[in-house]
N, CA, C and O atoms as a DFTB+ gen file, in Angstrom:
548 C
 N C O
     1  1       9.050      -7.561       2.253
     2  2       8.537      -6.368       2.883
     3  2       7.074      -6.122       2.502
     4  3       6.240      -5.784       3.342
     5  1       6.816      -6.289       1.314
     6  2       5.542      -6.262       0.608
     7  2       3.943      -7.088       1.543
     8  3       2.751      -6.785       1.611
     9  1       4.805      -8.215       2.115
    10  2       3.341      -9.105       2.643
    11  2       3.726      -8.068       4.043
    12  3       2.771      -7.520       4.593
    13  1       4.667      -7.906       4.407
    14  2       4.069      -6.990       6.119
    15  2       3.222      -5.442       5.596
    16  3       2.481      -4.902       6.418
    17  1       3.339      -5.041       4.706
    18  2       2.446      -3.923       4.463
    19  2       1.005      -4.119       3.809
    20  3       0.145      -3.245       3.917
    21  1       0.802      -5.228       3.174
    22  2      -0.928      -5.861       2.982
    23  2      -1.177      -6.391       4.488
    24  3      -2.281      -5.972       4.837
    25  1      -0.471      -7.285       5.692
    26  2      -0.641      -7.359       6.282
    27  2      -1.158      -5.882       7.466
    28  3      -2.185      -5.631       8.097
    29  1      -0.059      -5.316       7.327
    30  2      -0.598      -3.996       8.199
    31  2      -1.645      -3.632       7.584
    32  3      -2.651      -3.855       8.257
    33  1      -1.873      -3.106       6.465
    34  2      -3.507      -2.887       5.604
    35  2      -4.703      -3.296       6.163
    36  3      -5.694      -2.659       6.523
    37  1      -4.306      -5.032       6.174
    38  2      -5.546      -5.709       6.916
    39  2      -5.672      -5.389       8.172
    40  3      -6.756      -5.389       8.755
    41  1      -4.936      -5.187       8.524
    42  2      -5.227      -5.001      10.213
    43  2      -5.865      -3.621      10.590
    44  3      -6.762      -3.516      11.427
    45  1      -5.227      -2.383       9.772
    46  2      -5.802      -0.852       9.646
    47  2      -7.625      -1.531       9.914
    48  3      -8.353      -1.650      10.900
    49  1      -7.753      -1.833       8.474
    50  2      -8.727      -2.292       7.717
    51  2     -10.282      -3.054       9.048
    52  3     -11.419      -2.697       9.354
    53  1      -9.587      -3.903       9.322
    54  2     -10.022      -4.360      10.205
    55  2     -10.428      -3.912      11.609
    56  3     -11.363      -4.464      12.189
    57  1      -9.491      -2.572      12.347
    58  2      -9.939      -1.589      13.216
    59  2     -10.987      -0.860      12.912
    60  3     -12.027      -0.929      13.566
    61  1     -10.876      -0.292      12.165
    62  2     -12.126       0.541      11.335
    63  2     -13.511       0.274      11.318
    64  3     -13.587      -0.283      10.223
    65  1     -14.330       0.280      11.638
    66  2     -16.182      -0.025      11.522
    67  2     -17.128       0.818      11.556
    68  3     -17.323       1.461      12.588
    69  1     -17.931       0.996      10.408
    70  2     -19.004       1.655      10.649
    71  2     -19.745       2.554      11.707
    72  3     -20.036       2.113      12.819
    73  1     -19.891       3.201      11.505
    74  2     -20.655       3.861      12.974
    75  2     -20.121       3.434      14.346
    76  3     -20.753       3.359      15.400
    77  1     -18.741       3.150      14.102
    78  2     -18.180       2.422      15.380
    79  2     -18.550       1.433      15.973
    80  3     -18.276       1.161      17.142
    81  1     -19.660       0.361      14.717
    82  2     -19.913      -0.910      15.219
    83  2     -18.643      -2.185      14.755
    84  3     -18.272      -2.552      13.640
    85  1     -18.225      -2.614      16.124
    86  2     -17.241      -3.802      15.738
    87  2     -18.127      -4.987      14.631
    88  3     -17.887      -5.204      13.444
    89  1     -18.909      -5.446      15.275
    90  2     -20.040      -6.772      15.053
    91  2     -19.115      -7.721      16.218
    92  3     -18.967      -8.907      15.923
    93  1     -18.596      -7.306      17.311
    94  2     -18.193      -7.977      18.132
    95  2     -19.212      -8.624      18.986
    96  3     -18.870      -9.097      20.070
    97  1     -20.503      -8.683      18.559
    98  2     -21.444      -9.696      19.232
    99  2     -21.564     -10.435      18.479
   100  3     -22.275     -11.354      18.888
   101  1     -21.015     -10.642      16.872
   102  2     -21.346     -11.542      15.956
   103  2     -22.718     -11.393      14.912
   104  3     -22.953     -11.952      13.841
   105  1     -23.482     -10.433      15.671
   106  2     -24.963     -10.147      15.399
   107  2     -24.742      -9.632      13.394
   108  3     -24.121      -9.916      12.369
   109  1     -25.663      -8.828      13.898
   110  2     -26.258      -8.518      12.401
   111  2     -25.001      -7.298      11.581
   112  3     -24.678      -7.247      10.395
   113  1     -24.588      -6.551      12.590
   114  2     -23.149      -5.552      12.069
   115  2     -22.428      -5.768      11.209
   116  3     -22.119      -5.168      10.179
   117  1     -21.903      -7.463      12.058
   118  2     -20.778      -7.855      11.181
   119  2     -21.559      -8.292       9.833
   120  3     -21.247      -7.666       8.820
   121  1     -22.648      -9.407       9.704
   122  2     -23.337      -9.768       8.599
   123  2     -23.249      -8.589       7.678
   124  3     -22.620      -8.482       6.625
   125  1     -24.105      -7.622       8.376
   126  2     -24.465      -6.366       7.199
   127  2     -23.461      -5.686       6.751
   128  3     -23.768      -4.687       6.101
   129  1     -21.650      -6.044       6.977
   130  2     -20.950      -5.007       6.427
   131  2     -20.329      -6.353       5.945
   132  3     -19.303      -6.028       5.348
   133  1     -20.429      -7.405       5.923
   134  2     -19.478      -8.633       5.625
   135  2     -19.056      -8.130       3.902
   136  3     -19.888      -7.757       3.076
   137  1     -17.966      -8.215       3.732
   138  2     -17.294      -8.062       2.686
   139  2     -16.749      -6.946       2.096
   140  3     -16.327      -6.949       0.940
   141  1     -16.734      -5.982       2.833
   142  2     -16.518      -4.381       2.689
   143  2     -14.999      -4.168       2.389
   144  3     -14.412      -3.585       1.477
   145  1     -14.535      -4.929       3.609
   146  2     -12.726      -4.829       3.689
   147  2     -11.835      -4.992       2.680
   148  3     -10.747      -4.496       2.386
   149  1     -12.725      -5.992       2.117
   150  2     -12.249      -7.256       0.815
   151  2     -12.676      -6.017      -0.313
   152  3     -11.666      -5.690      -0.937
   153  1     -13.793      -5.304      -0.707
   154  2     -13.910      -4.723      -1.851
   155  2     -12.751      -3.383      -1.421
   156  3     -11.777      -3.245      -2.162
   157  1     -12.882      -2.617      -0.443
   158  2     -11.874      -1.602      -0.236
   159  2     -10.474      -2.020      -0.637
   160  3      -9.798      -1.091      -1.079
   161  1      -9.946      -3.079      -0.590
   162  2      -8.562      -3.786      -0.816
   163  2      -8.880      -3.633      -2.228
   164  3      -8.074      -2.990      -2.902
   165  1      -9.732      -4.025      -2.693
   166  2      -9.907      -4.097      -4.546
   167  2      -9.840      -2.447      -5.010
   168  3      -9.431      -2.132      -6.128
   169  1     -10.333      -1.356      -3.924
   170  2     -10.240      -0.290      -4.638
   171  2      -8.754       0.251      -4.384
   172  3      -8.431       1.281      -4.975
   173  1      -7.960      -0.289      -3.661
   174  2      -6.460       0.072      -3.429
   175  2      -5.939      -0.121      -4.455
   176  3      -5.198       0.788      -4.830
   177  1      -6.084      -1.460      -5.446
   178  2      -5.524      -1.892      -6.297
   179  2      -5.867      -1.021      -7.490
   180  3      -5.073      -0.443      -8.232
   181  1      -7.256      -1.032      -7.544
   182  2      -7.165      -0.052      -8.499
   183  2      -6.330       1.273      -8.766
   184  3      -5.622       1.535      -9.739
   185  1      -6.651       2.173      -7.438
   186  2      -5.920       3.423      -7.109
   187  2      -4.096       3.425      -7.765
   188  3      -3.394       4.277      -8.309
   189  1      -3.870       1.803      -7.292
   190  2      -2.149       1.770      -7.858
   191  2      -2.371       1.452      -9.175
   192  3      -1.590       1.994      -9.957
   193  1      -3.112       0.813      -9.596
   194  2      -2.827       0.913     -10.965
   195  2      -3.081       2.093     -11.821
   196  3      -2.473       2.125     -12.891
   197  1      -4.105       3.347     -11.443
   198  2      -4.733       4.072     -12.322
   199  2      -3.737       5.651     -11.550
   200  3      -2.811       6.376     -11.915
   201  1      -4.367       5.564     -10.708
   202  2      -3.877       6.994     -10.080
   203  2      -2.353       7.309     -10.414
   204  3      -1.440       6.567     -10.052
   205  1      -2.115       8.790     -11.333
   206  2      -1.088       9.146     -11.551
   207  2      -0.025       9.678     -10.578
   208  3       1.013      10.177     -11.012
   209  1      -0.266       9.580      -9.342
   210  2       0.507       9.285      -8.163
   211  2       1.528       8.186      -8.156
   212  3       2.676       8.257      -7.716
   213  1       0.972       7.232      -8.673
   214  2       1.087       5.602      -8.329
   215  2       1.574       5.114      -9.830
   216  3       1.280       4.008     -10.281
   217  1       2.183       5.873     -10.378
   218  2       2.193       5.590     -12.145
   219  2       3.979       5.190     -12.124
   220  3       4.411       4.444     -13.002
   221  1       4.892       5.738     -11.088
   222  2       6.250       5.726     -11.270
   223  2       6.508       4.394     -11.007
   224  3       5.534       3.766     -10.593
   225  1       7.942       3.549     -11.176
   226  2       8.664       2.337     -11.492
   227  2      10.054       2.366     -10.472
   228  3      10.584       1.326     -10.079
   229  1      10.489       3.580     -10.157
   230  2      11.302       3.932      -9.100
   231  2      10.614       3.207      -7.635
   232  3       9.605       3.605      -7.053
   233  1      11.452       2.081      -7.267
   234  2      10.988       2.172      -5.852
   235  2      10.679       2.978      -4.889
   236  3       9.608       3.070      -4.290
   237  1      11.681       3.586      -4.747
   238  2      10.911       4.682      -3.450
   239  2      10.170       6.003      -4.410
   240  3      10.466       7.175      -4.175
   241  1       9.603       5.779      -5.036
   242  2       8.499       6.818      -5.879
   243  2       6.952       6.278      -5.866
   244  3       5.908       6.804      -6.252
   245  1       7.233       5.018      -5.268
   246  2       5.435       4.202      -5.729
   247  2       5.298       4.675      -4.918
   248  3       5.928       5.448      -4.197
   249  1       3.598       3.836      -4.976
   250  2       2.542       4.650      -3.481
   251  2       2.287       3.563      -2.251
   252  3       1.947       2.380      -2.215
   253  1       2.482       4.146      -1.676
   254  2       2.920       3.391      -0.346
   255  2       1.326       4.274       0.969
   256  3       0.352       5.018       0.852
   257  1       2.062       3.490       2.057
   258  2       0.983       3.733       3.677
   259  2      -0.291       4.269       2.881
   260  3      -0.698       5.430       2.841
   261  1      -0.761       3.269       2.328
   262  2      -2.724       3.776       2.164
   263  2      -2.912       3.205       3.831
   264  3      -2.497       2.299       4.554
   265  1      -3.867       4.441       3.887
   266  2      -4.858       3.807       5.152
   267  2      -5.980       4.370       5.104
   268  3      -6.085       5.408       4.450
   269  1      -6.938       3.900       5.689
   270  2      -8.576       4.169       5.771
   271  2      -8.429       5.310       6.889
   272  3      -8.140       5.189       8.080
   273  1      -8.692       6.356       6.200
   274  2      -9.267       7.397       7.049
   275  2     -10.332       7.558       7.886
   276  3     -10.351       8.027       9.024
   277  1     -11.414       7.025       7.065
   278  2     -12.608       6.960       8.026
   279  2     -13.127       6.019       6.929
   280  3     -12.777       5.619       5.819
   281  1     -14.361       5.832       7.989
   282  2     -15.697       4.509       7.499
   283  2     -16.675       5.120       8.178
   284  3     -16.494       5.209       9.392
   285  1     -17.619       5.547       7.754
   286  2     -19.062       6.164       8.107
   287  2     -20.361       5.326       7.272
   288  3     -20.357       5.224       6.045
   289  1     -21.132       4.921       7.887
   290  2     -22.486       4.629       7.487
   291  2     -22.967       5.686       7.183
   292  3     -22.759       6.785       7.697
   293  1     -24.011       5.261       5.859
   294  2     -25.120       6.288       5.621
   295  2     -26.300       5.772       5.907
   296  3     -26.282       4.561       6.128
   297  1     -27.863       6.589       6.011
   298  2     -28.956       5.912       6.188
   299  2     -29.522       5.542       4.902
   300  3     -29.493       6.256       3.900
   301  1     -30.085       4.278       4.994
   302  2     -30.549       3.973       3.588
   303  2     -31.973       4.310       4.002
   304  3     -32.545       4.366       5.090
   305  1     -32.338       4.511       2.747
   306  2     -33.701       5.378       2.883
   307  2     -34.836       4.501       2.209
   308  3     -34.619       3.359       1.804
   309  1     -36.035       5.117       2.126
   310  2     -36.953       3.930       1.871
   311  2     -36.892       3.538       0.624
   312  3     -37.248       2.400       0.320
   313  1     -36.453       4.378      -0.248
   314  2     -36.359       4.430      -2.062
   315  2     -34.926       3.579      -1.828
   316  3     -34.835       2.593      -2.560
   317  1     -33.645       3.840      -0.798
   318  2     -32.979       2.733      -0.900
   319  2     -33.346       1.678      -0.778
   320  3     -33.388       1.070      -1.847
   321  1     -33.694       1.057       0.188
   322  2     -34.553      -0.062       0.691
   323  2     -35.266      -0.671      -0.637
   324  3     -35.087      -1.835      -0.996
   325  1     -36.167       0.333      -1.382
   326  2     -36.961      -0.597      -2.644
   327  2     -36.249      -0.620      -4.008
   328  3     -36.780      -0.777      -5.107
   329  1     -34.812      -0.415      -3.703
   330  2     -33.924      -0.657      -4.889
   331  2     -33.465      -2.271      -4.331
   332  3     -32.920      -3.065      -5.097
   333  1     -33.803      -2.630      -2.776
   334  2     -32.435      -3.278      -2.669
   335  2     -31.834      -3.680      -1.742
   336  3     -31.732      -4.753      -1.147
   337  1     -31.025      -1.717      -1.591
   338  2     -30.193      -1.629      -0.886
   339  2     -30.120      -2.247       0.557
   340  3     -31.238      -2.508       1.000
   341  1     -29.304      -2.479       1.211
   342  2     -29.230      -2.813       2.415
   343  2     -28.515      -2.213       3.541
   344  3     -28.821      -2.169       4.732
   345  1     -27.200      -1.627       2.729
   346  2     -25.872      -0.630       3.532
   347  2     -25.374      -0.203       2.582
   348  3     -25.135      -0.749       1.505
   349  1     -25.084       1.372       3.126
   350  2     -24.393       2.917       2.629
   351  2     -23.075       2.884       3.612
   352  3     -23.094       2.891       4.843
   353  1     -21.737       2.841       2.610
   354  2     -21.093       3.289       3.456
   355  2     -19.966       4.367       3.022
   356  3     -19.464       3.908       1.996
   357  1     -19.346       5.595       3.348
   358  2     -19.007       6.367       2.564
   359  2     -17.143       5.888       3.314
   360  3     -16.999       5.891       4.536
   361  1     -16.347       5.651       2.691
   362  2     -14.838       5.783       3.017
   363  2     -14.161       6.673       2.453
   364  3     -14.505       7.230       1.410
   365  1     -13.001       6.928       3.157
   366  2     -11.729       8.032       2.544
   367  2     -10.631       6.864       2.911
   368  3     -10.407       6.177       3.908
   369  1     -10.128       6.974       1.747
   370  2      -8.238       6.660       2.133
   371  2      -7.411       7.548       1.395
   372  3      -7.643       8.295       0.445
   373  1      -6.139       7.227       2.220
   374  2      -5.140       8.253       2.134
   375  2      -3.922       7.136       1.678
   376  3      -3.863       5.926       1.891
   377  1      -2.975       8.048       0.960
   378  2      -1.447       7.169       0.782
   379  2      -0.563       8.516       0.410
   380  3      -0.973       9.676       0.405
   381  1       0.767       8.038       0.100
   382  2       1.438       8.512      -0.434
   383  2       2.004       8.485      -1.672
   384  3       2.168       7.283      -1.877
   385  1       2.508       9.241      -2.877
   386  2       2.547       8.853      -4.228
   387  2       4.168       9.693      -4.684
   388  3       5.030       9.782      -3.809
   389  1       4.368      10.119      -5.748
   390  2       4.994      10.943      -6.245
   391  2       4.371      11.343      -7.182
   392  3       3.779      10.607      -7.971
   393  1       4.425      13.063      -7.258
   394  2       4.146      13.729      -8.760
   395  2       5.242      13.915      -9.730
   396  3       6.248      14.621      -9.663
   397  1       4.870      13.228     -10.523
   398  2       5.744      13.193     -11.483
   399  2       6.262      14.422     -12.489
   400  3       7.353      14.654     -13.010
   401  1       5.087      15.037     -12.514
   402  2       4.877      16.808     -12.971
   403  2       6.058      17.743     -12.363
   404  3       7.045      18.228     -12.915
   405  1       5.611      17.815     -11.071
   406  2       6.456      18.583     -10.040
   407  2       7.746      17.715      -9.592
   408  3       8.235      18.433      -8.719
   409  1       8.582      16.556      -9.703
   410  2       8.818      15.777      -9.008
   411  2       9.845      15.845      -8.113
   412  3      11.068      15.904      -7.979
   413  1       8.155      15.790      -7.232
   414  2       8.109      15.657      -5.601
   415  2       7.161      14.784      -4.572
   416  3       5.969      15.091      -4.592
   417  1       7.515      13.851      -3.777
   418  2       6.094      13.275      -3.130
   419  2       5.420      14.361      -3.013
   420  3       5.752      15.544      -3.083
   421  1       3.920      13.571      -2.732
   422  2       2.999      13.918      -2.488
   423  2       1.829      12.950      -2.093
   424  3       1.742      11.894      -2.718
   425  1       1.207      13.144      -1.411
   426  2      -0.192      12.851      -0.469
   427  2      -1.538      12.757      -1.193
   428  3      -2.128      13.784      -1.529
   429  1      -2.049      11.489      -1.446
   430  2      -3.112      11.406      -2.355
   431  2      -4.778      11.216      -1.180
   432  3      -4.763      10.561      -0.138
   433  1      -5.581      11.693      -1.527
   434  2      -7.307      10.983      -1.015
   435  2      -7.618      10.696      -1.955
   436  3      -6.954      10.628      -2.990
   437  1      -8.930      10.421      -1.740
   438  2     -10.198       9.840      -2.532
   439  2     -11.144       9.378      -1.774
   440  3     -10.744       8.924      -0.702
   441  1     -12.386       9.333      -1.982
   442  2     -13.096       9.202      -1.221
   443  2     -14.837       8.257      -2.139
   444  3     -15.397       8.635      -3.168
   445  1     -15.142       7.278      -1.423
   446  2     -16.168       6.284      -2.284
   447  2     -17.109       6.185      -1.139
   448  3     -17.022       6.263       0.086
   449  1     -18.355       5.916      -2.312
   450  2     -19.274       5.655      -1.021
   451  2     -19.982       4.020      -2.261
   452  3     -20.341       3.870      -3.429
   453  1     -19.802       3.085      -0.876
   454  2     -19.878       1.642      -1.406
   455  2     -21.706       1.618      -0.768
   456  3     -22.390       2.209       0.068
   457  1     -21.852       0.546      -1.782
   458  2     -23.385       0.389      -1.490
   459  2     -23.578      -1.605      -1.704
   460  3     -23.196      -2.376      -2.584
   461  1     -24.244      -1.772      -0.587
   462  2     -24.677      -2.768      -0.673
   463  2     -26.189      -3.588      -0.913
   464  3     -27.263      -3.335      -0.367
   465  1     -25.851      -4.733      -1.998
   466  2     -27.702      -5.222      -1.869
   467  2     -27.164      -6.844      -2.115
   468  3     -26.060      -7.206      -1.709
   469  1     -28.062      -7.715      -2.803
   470  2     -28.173      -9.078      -2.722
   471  2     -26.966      -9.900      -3.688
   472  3     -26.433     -11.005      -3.790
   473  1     -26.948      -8.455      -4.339
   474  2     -25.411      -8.958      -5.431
   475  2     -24.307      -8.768      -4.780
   476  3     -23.329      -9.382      -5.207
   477  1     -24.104      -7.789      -3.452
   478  2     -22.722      -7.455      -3.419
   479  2     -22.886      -6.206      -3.367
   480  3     -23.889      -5.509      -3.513
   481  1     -21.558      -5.912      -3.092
   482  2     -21.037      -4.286      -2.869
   483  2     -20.793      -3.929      -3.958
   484  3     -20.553      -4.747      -4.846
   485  1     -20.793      -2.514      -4.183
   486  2     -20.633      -1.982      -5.523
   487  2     -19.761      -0.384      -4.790
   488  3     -19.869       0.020      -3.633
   489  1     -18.915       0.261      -5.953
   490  2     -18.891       1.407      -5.249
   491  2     -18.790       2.327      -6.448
   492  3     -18.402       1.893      -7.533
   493  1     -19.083       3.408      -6.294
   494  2     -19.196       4.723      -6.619
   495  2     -18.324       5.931      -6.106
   496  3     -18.160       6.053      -4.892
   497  1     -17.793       6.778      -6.934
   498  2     -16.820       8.230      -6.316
   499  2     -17.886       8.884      -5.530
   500  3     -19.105       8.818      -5.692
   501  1     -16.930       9.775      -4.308
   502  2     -17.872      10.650      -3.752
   503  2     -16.774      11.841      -3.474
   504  3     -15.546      11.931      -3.496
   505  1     -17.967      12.765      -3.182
   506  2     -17.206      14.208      -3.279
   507  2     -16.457      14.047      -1.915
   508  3     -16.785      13.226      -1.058
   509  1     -15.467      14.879      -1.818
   510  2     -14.420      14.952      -0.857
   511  2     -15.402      14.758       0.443
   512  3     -16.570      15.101       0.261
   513  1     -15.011      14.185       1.887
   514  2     -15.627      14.047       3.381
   515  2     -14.541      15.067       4.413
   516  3     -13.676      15.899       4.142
   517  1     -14.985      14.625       5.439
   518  2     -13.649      15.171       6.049
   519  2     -13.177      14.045       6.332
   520  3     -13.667      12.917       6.383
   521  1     -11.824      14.603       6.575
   522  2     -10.774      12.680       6.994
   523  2     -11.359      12.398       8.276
   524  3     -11.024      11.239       8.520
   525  1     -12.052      12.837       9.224
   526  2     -11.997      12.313      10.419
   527  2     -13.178      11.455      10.817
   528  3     -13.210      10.527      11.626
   529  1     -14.367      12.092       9.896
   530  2     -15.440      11.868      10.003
   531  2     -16.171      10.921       9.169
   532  3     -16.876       9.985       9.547
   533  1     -15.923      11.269       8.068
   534  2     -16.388      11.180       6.513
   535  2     -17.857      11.754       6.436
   536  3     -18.749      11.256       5.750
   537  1     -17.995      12.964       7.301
   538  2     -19.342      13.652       6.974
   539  2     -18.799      14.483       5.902
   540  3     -17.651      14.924       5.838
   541  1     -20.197      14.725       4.678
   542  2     -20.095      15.785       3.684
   543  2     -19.435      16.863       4.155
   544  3     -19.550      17.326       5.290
   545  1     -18.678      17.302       3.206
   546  2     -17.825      18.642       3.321
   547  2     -19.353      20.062       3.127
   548  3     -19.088      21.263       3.165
């Protein structure tokens, strides 16, 4: 059951693009976000390992249906630019967890804004977006 739900992941994952660019011309889109999907999958993993949502051993208590809420570009600015940078991109995902406190499911976010330059993506926490958008609250 496990590979059809990384599978569905990828595929979420893969709908999702920036400013609503596919890179379905192959052009520079896809280049400039190449590897994004792959680090977001790395921050899932984290989320299950750390997030006290995601801390229980009970099967139906883990954290389950993450999906990418949104993917928004930011503008990199000229002080970005002379760090580097190349692409801002701010994400939200969502899953489900159990609180162990209260215990009762419950519904986790989080929200990162990944930055890219010649090393790679890197990411950083960001303050809550809205789910639909990922513009600042």
């Amino acid at each position: 059951m496990r590979p059809v739900a990384a599978i569905a992941a990828l595929m979420i994952l893969g709908a999702c693009s920036p400013s609503g660019q596919t890179g379905a011309a192959g052009g520079a889109a896809s280049d400039r976000f190449a590897g994004l999907d792959g680090q977001i999958l790395n921050w899932r993993k984290e989320i299950i390992a750390s997030n006290p949502l995601c801390k229980s051993t009970v099967e139906d208590q883990k954290c389950q249906n993450f999906e990418v809420a949104c993917k928004a570009e930011r503008e990199v600015t000229p002080a970005d630019e002379a760090k580097g940078v190349t692409a801002r991109v701010v994400t939200m995902i969502t899953w489900n967890g159990f609180d162990p406190k209260f215990n009762h499911p419950q519904s986790g976010t989080q929200a990162a804004e990944f930055t890219k330059t010649a090393q790679g993506w890197t990411r950083a926490d960001h303050k809550p977006v809205y789910m639909q958008t990922c513009a600042d609250m």
